[in-house]
N, C-alpha and C positions, 0 to 999 in steps of 0.2 A: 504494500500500500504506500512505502514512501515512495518507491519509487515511480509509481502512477502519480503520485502528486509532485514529483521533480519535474517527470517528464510535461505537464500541465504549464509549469513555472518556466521553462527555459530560462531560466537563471543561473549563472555559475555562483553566484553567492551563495546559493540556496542549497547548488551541490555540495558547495564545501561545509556549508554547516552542518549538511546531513554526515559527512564524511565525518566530522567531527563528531558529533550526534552519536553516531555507530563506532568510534574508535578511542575518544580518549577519555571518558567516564571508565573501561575494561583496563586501559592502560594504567589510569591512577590507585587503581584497585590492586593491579599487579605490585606498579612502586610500591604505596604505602606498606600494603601488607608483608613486603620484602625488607622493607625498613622498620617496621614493628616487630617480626621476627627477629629483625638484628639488635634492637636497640633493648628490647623485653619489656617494654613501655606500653603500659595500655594510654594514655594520654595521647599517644602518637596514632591510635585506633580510633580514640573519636574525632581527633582532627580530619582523619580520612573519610569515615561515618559522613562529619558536616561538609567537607569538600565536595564527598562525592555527590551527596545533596543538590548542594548549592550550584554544579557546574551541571547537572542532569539537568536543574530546572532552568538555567540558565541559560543552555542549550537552546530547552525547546522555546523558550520568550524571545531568542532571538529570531528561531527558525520563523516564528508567529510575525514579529513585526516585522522580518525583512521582507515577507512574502504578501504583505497588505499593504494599500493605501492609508495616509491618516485619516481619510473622509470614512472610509468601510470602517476600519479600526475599532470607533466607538459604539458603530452598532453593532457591528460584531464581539465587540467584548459585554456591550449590554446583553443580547439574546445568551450569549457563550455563561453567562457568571448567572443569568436565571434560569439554566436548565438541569436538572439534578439527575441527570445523568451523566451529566460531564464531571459533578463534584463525586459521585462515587465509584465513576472512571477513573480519576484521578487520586482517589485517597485508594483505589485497591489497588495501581501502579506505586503508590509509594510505601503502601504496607510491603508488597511483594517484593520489591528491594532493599525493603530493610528486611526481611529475615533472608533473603540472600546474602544479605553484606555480617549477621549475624552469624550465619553461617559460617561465612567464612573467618570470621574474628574465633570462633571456637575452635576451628581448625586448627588456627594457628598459634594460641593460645595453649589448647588440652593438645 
C-alpha cells in the first residue's frame, strides 16, 4: 500500500521518506540495542524506547505534510482527528511496537 501511494505522489521527496520510513527506525533499534548490550545500562534502553518513538512518528508527520497542500491540510487533519478509527488504528500501531521493542529489551537484558 505504500507503495501505491508513492506511485500516486510522483515525488522523490516522498520516496525518500518512505525509504527512510522502512529503514532507519530497524537501524536505531539494531545501534541502541548493541550499545545497551555493551554498556549494561538500562537508561540507554529507554532513550532508545523514546527515540525510537519519537523518529517513527516523526517519520510519518512528515511523510503527511510533505504529500499535502496547506489549503487540504486542515480539512484533512479536521475529518482525520474526528474519526475513531484512525485513533484506535493508531494506538494498536503503537501498542504493537512497544511490546516489540519490549521484546527485544528482554532479550537483551535476560
Amino acid at each position: 500500500s505504500i507503495y501505491i501511494f508513492n506511485q500516486q505522489q510522483k515525488n522523490s521527496m516522498i520516496t525518500l521518506l518512505i525509504a527512510l520510513f522502512w529503514t532507519l527506525p530497524p537501524f536505531l533499534l539494531y545501534l541502541g540495542l548493541r550499545a545497551a548490550r555493551r554498556l549494561k545500562n538500562n537508561c540507554a534502553l529507554y532513550c532508545l524506547y523514546y527515540m525510537y518513538n519519537l523518529m517513527y512518528i516523526g517519520l510519518i508527520f512528515a511523510i503527511i505534510l510533505q504529500s499535502m497542500d496547506v489549503k487540504d491540510l486542515i480539512k484533512v487533519l479536521k475529518d482525520y482527528i474526528q474519526s475513531a478509527s484512525v485513533w484506535f488504528g493508531m494506538l494498536s500501531q503503537i501498542f504493537l511496537c512497544n511490546v516489540f521493542i519490549t521484546d527485544l529489551m528482554f532479550i537483551t537484558i535476560f
